[in-house]
N, C-alpha and C positions, 0 to 999 in steps of 0.2 A: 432497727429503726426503719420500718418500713412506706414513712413520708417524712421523710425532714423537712417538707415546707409547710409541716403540719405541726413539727419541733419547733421550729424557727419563728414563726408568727405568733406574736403575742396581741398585737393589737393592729385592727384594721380599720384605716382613716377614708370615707368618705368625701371627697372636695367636690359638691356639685356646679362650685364654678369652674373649674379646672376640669373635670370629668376626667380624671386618673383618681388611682390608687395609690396610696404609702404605708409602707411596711415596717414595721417594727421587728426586731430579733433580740430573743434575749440574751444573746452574747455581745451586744451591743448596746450604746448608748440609750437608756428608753426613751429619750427624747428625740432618737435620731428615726430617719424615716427612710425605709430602703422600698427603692422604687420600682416599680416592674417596668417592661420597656413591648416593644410587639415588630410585627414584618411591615414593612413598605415597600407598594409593589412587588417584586420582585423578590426570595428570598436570595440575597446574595453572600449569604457568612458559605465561608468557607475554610476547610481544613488547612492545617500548615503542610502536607504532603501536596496538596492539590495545587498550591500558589507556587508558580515559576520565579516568580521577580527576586530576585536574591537581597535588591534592599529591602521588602517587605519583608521577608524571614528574618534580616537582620534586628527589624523593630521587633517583630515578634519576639525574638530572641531574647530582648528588655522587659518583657509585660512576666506578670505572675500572678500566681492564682493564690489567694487569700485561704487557706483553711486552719481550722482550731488548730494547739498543740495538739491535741490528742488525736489528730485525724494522721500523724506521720507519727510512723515508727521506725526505729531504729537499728537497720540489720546486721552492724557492723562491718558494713561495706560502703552503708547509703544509708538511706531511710527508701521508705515506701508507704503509699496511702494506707491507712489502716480501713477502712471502709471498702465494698468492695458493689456500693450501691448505682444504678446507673439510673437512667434518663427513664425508665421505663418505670420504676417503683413509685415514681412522680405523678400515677394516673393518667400519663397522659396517652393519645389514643397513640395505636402502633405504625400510624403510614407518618407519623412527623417523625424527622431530620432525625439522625443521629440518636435514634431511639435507645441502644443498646450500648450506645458510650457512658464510661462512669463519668459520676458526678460529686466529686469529692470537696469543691469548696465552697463559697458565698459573696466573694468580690473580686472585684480584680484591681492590679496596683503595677505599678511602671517607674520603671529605673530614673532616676533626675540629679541624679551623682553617685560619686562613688559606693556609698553606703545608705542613701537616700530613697525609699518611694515615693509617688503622691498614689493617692486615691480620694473618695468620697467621703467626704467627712463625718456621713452615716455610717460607714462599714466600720468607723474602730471611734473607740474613746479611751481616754486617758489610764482606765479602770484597765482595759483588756489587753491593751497593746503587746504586754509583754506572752498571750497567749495565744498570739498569733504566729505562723510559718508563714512564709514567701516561698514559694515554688518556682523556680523556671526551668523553663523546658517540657513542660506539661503539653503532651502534641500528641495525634497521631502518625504513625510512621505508614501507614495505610490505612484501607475501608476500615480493617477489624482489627487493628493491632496500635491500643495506646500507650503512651510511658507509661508505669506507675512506682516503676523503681529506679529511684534517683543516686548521684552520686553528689556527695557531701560539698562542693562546692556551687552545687547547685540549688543544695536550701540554707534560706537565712531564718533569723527570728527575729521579730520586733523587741528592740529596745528604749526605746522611747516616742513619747508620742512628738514630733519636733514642734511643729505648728498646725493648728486648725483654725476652720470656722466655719462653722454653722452646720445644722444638718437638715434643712429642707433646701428646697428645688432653686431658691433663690441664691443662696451662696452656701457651698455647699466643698466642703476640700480640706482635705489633710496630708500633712509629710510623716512619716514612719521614719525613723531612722532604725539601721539596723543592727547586728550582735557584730558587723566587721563587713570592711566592701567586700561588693560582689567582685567574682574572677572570670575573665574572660567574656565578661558582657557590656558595653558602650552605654553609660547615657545618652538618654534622648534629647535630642537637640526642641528649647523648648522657646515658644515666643514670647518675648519681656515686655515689646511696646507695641503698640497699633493694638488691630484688631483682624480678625478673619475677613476675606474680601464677604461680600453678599455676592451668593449666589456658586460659593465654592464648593469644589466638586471634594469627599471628607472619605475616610479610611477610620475604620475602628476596628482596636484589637483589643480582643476581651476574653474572658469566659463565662458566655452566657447561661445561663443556670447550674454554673459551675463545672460547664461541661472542656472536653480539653480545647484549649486557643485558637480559636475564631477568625477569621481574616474578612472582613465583608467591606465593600466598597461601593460606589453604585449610591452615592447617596450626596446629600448638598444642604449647605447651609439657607434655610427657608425664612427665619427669621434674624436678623442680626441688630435689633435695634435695643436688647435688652442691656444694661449698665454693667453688670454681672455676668450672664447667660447671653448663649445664642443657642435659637432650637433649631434642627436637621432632623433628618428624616432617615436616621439610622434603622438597621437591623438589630436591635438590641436586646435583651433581656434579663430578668433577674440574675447578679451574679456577675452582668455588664458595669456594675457600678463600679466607677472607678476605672472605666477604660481609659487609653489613653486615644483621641479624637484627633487625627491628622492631617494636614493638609496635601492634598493627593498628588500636589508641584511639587511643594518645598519640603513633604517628608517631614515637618515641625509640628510637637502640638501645637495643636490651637487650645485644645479645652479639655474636660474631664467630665465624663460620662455620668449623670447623676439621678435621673427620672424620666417617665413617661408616660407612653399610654399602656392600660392594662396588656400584659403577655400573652395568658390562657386566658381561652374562654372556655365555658363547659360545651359542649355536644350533646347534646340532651337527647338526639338519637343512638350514640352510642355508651352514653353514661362515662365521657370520658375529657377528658382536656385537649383542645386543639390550636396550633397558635392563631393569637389575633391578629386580623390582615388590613391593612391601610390601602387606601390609594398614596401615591408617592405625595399628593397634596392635601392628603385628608389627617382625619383625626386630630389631633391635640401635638403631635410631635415631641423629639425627644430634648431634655433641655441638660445643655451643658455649661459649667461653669467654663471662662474662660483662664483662658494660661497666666492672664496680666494680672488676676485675683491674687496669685500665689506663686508664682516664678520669681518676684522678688527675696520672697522668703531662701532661695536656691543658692548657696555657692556659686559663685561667678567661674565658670568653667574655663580657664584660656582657649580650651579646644573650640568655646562659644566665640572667639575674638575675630577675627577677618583672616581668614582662610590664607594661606600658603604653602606651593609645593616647592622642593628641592631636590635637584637628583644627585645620590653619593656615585653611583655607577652606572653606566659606563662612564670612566672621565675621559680628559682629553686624550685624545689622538689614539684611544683600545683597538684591538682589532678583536674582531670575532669568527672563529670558523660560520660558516652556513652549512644547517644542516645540526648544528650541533647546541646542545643546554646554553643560559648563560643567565647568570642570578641579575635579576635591575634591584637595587636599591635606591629610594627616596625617602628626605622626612617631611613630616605631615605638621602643619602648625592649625592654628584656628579652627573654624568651623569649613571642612574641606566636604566631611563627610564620610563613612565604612565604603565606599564604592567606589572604584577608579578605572578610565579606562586607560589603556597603552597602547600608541599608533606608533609606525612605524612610518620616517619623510627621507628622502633622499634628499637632501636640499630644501628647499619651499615646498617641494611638492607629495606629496599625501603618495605611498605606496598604494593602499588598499589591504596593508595588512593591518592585523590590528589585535589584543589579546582582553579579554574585558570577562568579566568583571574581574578587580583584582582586589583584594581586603584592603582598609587602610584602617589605622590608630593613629587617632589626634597623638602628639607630642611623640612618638616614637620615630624609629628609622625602622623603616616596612621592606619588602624584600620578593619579589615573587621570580621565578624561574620559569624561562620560556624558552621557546626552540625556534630559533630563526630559519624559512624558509630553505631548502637542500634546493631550490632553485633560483635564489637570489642572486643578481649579477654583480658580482666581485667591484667592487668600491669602495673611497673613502671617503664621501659625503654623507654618510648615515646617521641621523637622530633620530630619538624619540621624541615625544612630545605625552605627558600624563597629565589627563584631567579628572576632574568630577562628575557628576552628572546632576548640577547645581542646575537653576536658570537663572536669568537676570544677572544682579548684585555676585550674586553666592559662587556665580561659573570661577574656577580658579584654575590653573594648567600652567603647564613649565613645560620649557627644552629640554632637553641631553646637551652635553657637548657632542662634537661629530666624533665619529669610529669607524672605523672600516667592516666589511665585510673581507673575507680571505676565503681559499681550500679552506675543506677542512681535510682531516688528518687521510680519509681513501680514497678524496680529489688526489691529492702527492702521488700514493700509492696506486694510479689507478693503470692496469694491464689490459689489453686485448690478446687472447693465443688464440690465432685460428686450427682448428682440430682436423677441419676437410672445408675444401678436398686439399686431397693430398697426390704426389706423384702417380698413384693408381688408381683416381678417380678421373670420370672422363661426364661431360655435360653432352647432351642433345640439344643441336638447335629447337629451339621452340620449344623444348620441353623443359620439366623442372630436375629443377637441380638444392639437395640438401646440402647448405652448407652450415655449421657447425662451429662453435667457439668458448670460449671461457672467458667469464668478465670479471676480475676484481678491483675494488676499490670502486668511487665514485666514476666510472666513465660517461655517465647519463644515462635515462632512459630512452635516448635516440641514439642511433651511431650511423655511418653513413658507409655505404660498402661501392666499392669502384674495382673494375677490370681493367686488368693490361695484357698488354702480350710483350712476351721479351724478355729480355734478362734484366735481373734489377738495376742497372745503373742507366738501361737503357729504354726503360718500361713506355712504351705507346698508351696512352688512355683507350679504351672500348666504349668502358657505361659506367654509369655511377645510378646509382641509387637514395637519396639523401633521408629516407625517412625509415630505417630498420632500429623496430624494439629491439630492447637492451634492458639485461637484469643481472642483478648478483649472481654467479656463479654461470653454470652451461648452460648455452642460449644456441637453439633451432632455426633457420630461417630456409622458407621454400622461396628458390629464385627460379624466376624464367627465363632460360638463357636466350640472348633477343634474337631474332630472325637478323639472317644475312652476314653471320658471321661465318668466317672462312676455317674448313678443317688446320685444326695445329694440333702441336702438344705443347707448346711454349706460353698457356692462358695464366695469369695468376690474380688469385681476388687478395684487394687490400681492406683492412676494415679501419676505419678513425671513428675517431670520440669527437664526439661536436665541437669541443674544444681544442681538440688535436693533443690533448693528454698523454692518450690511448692511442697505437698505435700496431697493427701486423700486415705481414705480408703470406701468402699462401704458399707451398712448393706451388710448381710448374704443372700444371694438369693436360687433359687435352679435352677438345669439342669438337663434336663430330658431326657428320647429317645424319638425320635420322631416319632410321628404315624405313617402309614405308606401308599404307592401309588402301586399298582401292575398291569401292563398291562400287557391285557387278548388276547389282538388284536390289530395289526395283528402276526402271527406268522408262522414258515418257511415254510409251508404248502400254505398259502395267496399269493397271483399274484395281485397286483396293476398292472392298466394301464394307459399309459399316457394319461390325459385329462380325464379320469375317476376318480367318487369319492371312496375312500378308507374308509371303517367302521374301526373305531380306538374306542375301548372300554378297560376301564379301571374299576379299582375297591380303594373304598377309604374308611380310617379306619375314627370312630370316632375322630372329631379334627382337621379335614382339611379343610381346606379356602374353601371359596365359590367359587374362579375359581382358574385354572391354569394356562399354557403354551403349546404349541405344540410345539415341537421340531423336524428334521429331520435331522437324520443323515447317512451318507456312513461308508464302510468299518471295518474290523475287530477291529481295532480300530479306534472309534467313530471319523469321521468329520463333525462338521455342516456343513450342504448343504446352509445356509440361510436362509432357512424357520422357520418362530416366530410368532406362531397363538397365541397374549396374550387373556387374559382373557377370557379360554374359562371355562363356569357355571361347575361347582363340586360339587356331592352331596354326601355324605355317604351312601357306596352302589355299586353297578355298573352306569356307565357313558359310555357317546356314544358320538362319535363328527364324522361328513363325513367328510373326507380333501379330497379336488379336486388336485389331482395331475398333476402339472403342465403338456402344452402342449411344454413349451418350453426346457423335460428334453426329448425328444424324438433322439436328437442324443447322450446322456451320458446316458441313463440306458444299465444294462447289461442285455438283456434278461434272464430269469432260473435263474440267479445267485443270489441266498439270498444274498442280499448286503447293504441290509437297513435298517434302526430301525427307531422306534418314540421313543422318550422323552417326556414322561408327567410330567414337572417340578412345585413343588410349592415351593421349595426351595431347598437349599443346604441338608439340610437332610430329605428332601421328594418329592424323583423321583425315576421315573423308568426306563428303558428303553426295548423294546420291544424285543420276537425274531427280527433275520436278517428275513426280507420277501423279494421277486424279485419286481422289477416293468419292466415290458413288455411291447414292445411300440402296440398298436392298429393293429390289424393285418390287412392289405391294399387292400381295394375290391371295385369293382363297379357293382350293380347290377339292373339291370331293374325293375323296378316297372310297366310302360307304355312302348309301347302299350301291348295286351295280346291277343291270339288265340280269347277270342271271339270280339275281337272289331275289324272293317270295317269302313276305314276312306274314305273321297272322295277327290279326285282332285280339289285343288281350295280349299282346306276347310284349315283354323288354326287349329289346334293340340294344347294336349300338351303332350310333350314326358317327363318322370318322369325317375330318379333314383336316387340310394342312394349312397354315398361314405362314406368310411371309413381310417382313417389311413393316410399316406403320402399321402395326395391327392396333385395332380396341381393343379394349376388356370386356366388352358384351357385341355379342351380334343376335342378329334375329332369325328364325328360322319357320319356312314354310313349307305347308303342305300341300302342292293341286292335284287337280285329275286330268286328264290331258282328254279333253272331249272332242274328236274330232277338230282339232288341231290349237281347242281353245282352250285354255288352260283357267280349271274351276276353281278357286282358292278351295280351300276343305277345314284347315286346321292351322293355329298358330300357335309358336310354342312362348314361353315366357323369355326374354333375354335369355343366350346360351353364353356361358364364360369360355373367352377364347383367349390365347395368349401365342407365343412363336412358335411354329415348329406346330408338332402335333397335336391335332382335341379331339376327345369325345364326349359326345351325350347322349348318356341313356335316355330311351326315346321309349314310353309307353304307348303299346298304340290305340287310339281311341277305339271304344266296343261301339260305337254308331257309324264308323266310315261301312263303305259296301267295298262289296268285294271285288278288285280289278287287278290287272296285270297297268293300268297305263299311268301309275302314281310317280309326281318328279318332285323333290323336294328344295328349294331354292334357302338358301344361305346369303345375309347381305348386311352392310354394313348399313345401320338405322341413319346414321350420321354421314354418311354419303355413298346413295343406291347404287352409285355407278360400279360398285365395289362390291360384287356378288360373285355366284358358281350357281351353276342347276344340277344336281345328281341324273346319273340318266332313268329311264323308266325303272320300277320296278313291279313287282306286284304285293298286291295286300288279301289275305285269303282271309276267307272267315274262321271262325273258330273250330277247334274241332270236335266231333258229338261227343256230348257227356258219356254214354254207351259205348266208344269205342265200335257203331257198326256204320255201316258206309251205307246211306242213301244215293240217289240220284246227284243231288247237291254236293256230296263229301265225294262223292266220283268224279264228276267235271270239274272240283277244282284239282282234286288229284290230277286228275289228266292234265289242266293245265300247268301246275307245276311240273310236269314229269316234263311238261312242253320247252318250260323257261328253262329247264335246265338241265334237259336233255343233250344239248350239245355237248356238256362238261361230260356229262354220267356216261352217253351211251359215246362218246370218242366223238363224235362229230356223224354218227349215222342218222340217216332223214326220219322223222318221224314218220310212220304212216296212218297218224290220226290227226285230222285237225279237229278240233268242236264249233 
């Protein structure tokens, strides 16, 4: 069957005063008219996976999905859909909703007693009833994942048609009875007088083209003046018929889902069906019969009566561990509601605890199991108080009698053993000290730890401490033993439980002074430079750890700068460690200003800290290395031109070439930005084939960005090329000779020349 809405329609009614469509099915009534419906604003249906509100799931939990006998089959476990067709065999295009979900029924129908549904009084007639299934629990449990295999109290079958009337848009509703009531699912609470306020905010749960149960909300009653009907501006569609229409307060229907405006329309670009979209106030709107049509016809539910709760437990005067389970029991009369919550009052006054949601069944005694607070303060003023989540009229709630809170059972039992220190453990002033213990039973997650000195009967206080974690079992704590206490061996730690439950005392330990740390360097006298390494020497007594800490601090009074060199080696003795001082403190140092310290830290009671010394940024130079007085370069030849930088250097400098003309200096050549960085550069240096040839060339080096910031190479000379032939004219002579000139003093040891030119 690869269009069932191509099975299903037998005839199609044109209403050009209405502008909607009515459907016919031939498994139903041929006088009956099954409606299609469309989106408003917004689409808002959504999945039962996707909706949080647990009273919502609970209605959902009553709605079901209408398919033929033959559409469930029977596995001997369950039944399951026999069809395995979805939303997409439907033509319609593949970016709508829920494309890929199956679509196994054609109405939908809602719980209204025990054995009782309503729906639209076009989806069944008298002829078919009995060939109809009831589904609930028809959902997805995620994006990709729908029931389709049911367990047997979950499907019913039509047994009779109980009451009807009518099947157009005007009055339009029928009750189903079924093969035996449903299990484990609530009538819906329905409304028998008045009417829906105008302008109410409405909930419909369905299955729109048959697809699995719907939750869409986000919609209002537009019209409410109709005798019969009121129309809203549901999210609806074929398949919707027969939803049940709720009011979004009081969780009651109002009405029953029965027509509207066309669903699909064609896409004639893509040759496909896409849904029809409204404004929230446009179109024709969807029309539903009301509740007062056919809720007379209903059993009079007592669960519908006026609400009352009762609590069986806790009764008078219960105590209850804290910390620990304890079942409440209430029963439920009238119309209360599936949904309760449970507050916890000491008196009048409101805890702030509270357990929600909890299930309720009209006429039953209900029951749920909570765990009272493991930090609830010991009393016998404790009630509950369980309500609804009614408004108005409908709000119902009850007391408890009062109950105590108590221990519970490893409150009783609860121990402190301290583990250390012990007789041959010893603390350092100032420094830390591991002490050690085992926690059973409830003692808290706080305990409080106090020092004496002296024998137990006769313990002096020292310190206490009032805020040390505490956990089941063997519990760590770093203490620092405080400054200015006096050597003994007579120290003992006590540890209590907030409550003083819990309870130890330590052996007798000792505390001693602690060795000692003294930096020797640097001191006020010392200049650090930036990017330079710093000598930081210290001295260390007998007793001191194998390493340390480097610390660097600003200011009169000491701020870490962030600098934390751990474990550097410590020997007893004098110690030495080079710190590279950063290159990146070159815009915050103050030059000359003692303003710095090291911290050599091994702990709270053995460090030191340094004189204040300066740190100086690198003082900023560029100086020739290449070329030099005796070297003589030729035209045409690679170089390489050398210097050094220092300090703020660029990334580019500029470099010149003059001639020194009797004592003025001729610009000649310039070269392009040369890349310079710290420390040593070079640039190959081609030298132009048009300079002439001299011994009086200086080359100048200088910072573009501020001139003040250069170096001049000293003279050197630039010779011409040499003869292609390899033979020496007049010209390849004199400069010969004057090279031999320039650098003669190197070659011949320092003997005079006896030629000049």
């Amino acid at each position: 069957m690869k269009n069932r809405f191509a099975l299903l329609v037998l005839l199609t009614l044109v209403f050009s005063a209405s502008g909607f469509e009515a459907l016919a099915q031939d498994t139903l009534d041929l006088g009956a008219t099954y409606d299609p419906k469309v989106i408003y604003g917004e689409d808002d249906r959504l999945d039962y996976y996707q909706v949080n509100d647990p009273s919502l799931r609970m209605l959902a939990d009553s709605t079901a999905i209408m398919v033929q006998l033959s559409g469930v089959t029977d596995t001997g476990n369950g039944f399951r859909f026999t069809s395995s067709e979805t939303l997409s065999d439907n033509n319609v295009c593949p970016e709508e909703p829920f494309y890929d979900q199956p679509t196994p029924g054609f109405c939908s129908a809602f719980l209204v007693a025990p054995n009782l549904v309503a729906t639209a009084g076009h989806c069944v007639s008298s002829l078919n009833v009995t060939n109809m299934a009831f589904v609930f629990g028809f959902q997805m449990l995620d994006g990709k994942t729908p029931v389709t295999e049911f367990d047997y109290e979950d499907v019913y079958f039509g047994a009779e048609l109980f009451a009807k009337q009518g099947s157009t848009c005007t009055n339009d509703w029928a009750l189903i009875r079924l093969d035996r009531p449903v299990e484990g699912r609530a009538p819906l609470a329905v409304r028998r007088e008045g009417k829906v306020p105008d302008n109410q905010d409405l909930v419909v749960i369905g299955y729109p083209v048959g697809l699995p149960v719907k939750i869409s909300g986000g919609a209002k009653v537009r019209s409410n003046t109709g005798f019969r009907i009121f129309v809203a501006n549901l999210d609806t569609y074929q398949g919707n018929s027969g939803s049940a229409v709720f009011n979004a307060d009081t969780l009651e229907v109002e009405g029953i889902l029965v027509c509207g405006e066309t669903d699909f329309v064609l896409d004639s670009n893509q040759g496909c069906r896409v849904s029809n979209r409204c404004p929230d106030n446009g179109c024709r709107g969807e029309d539903c019969t009301r509740a007062t049509e056919w809720s007379g016809m209903i059993p009079v539910d007592p669960c519908e009566k006026e609400g009352a709760l009762a609590f069986v437990s806790p009764s008078q005067s219960q105590a209850y561990p804290r910390g620990e389970e304890l079942e409440i029991q209430w029963t439920s009369t009238g119309a209360v509601g599936g949904s309760l919550d449970l507050l916890l009052f000491s008196g009048d006054f409101y805890t702030g605890q509270s357990w929600s949601p909890l299930g309720n069944v009209c006429g039953a005694t209900n029951s749920a199991t909570i765990e009272l607070p493991a930090d609830l303060p010991l009393g016998s003023n404790y009630r509950f108080r369980i309500h609804n989540r009614g408004v108005g009229d409908s709000f119902v709630s009850a007391f408890s009698p009062y109950f105590s809170v108590t221990k519970n059972s490893k409150e009783e039992m609860a121990k402190i053993e301290i583990l250390s220190p012990t007789s041959s453990s010893s603390g350092i002033v100032g420094g830390l000290q591991e002490i050690r213990w085992t926690s059973t039973g409830n003692a808290g997650e706080e305990i409080r730890l106090l020092l004496f000195r002296g024998e137990p009967e006769s313990l002096a206080w020292q310190f206490v401490d009032l805020h040390v974690a505490n956990h089941e079992g063997e519990n760590s704590y770093l203490w620092t033993v405080p400054l200015g206490l006096e050597e003994a061996s007579d120290y003992r730690i006590r540890l209590l439980s907030t409550g003083g439950e819990a309870v130890d005392l330590s052996d007798a330990f000792s505390i001693v002074e602690p060795e000692s740390i003294r930096v020797t360097q640097p001191d006020r006298w010392i200049r650090g430079l930036v990017g330079q390494e710093l000598e930081v020497r210290w001295e260390s007594d007998a007793g001191a750890a194998s390493t340390v800490d480097l610390l660097v601090f600003a200011g009169q009074a000491p701020v870490w700068q962030g600098v934390r060199i751990a474990d550097i080696p410590n020997i007893v003795g004098e110690n030495v460690y080079r710190w590279r001082i950063p290159q990146d403190w070159t815009a915050t140092v103050q030059p000359g200003v003692p303003f710095y310290s090291i911290k050599i830290f091994q702990d709270a009671a053995r460090n030191d800290f340094s004189d204040l010394f300066s740190i100086d940024r690198v003082p900023t130079s560029i100086e020739f290395e290449s070329p030099i007085q005796t070297q003589a370069w030729r035209v045409g030849e690679q170089v390489d031109i050398r210097w050094t930088s220092m300090g703020e250097v660029r990334p580019n400098l500029q470099l010149l070439l003059f001639q020194d003309l009797g004592g003025v200096l001729h610009w000649q050549w310039i070269a392009e930005p040369v890349p310079n960085r710290d420390g040593e550069n070079t640039y190959v240096w081609t030298i132009p084939t048009g300079l002439a040839p001299s011994e009086n060339y200086v080359l100048k080096i200088y910072d573009p960005l501020d001139e003040s910031l250069f170096d001049l190479s000293e003279r050197f000379s630039i010779l011409s090329a040499k003869s292609e032939k390899g033979k020496w004219g007049p010209e390849e002579l004199i400069e010969y000779l004057k090279e031999r000139r320039i650098g003669g003093a190197k070659r011949d040891q320092g003997l005079p020349l006896l030629w000049n030119p």
